[in-house]
C-alpha positions, 0 to 999 in steps of 0.5 A: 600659428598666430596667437591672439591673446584678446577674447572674442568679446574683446575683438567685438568693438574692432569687428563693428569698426571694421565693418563700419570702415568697409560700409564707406563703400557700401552706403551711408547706413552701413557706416554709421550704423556700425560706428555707432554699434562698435562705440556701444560696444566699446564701452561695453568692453572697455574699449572705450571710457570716460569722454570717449564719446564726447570728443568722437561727438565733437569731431563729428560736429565740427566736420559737419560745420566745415562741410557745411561752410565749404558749400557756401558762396565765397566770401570773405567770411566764408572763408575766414570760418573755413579756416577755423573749423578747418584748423579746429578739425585738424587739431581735434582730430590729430589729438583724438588720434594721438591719444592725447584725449583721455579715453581710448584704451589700447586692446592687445591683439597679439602680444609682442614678439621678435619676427627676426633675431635682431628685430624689435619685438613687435605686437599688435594693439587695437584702437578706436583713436586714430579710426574713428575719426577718419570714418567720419572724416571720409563719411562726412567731408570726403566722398570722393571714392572708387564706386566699381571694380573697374574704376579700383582696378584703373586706379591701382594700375595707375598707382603701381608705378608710384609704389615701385619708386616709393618702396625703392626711396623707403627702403633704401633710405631705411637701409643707409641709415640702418634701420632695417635690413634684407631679412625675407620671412613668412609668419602667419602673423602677416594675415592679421597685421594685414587686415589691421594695417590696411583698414585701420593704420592706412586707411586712418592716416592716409583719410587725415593726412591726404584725404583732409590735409592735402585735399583741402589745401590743394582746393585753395587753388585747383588745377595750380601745380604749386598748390598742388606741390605745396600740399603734398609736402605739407602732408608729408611733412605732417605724416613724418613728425606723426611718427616721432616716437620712431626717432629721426630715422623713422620721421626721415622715412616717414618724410619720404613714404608721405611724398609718395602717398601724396603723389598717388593721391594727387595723380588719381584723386582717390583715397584707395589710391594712396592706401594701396600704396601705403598698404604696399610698402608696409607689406613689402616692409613686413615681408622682406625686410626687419619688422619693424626695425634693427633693435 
């Protein structure tokens, strides 16, 4: 049995978060609601500090003015301050999830251990950085979501293939550079890391990286395959140098798994798209191969 090392009190603020993830699906109150509660409690916690709230605050602002500016008429002013807000969204968002602003302490939700002999001992941590801001990226500047069951299932259908040749690319790439080899396991650590993964790793990145950045370029020009070709490999070019403290390798990787989320993305424009296949490929990472690399 998996064992979580964090307190009740401590999973608290996550728990709120990921009711405020699931309540972009449910409605506008929901998501608010809970994000402000799990900002409350995570000071109360310490899950949160210092000026924590502040730069979520700003986040918040500046996506308000850059929806507020991109439903303007076209002009050249108009789009000279889509262009500033747009740029100063990007940098705040990338340095709140970064953590490069001061105030979003880690929580140790499982402590780190070797899954395989060889492997990289791994642990799960919780945090606020990376999903905060793309609650209100996703609530605020993109809504374009699945509304029924049936629309999620057309959408997955559709997504599968670029999961195959996604999954294919990643891991054979990984393997050639020996990053990762066949190792099939079964932990029931796979049960938390996919609650985690899903609605906070995946959904957090694939809202920045495909949701804003890619959305947003491929506006410049709708219905331009060059555009649309030009976004994709910003995005997955963004996604990959995210992952630098993997070393080249993962950067490489990262490069290659970014192109297929982007092309999900852009086949379907829906976010659960590529969060399905992103979600996928971790786990079959997770599942099948070193987890979540050769030491």
């Amino acid at each position: 049995m998996t064992n979580i090392s964090a307190s009740p009190l401590e999973v608290l603020p996550f728990a709120l978060l990921l009711v405020a993830v699931l309540g972009l699906w449910i409605h506008r109150a929901v998501w608010i609601g809970a994000l402000i509660a799990s900002v409350v409690a995570g000071y109360w916690t310490g899950a949160l500090d210092g000026f924590a709230a502040v730069w979520l605050a700003v986040v918040a602002a500046l996506a308000l003015r850059y929806r507020w500016v991109r439903a303007r008429p076209p002009s050249p002013q108009t789009t000279l301050l889509r262009v500033l807000f747009g740029l100063a969204l990007f940098v705040m968002t990338l340095a709140v999830g970064l953590a490069m602003l001061p105030g979003f302490p880690r929580t140790t939700l499982v402590e780190a251990v070797a899954l395989t002999p060889g492997a990289i001992p791994y642990g799960i941590g919780l945090g606020f950085a990376k999903v905060a801001p793309a609650i209100l990226i996703l609530g605020i500047i993109n809504t374009e979501r699945v509304r029924s069951w049936r629309e999620l299932a057309r959408v997955l259908k559709r997504a599968m293939p670029i999961w195959m040749v996604t999954v294919a690319a990643v891991i054979m790439f990984s393997m050639a550079l020996g990053y990762v080899r066949l190792e099939p396991k079964w932990t029931s650590l796979f049960l938390v890391w996919a609650v985690t993964n899903l609605f906070f790793t995946c959904l957090a990145e694939e809202t920045f990286f495909r949701g804003f950045v890619q959305h947003e370029l491929a506006g410049i020009r709708r219905d331009s395959t060059p555009v649309a070709i030009m976004a994709i490999a910003v995005s997955a070019v963004l996604f990959g140098l995210i992952h630098f403290a993997g070393g080249l390798t993962y950067v490489l990787a990262g490069v290659v798994a970014g192109a297929g989320y982007g092309l999900a993305y852009h086949l379907t424009k829906r976010i659960e798209a590529s969060m399905a296949v992103h979600f996928a490929v971790n786990a079959t990472h997770f599942l099948l191969f070193t987890y979540p690399a050769v030491a």
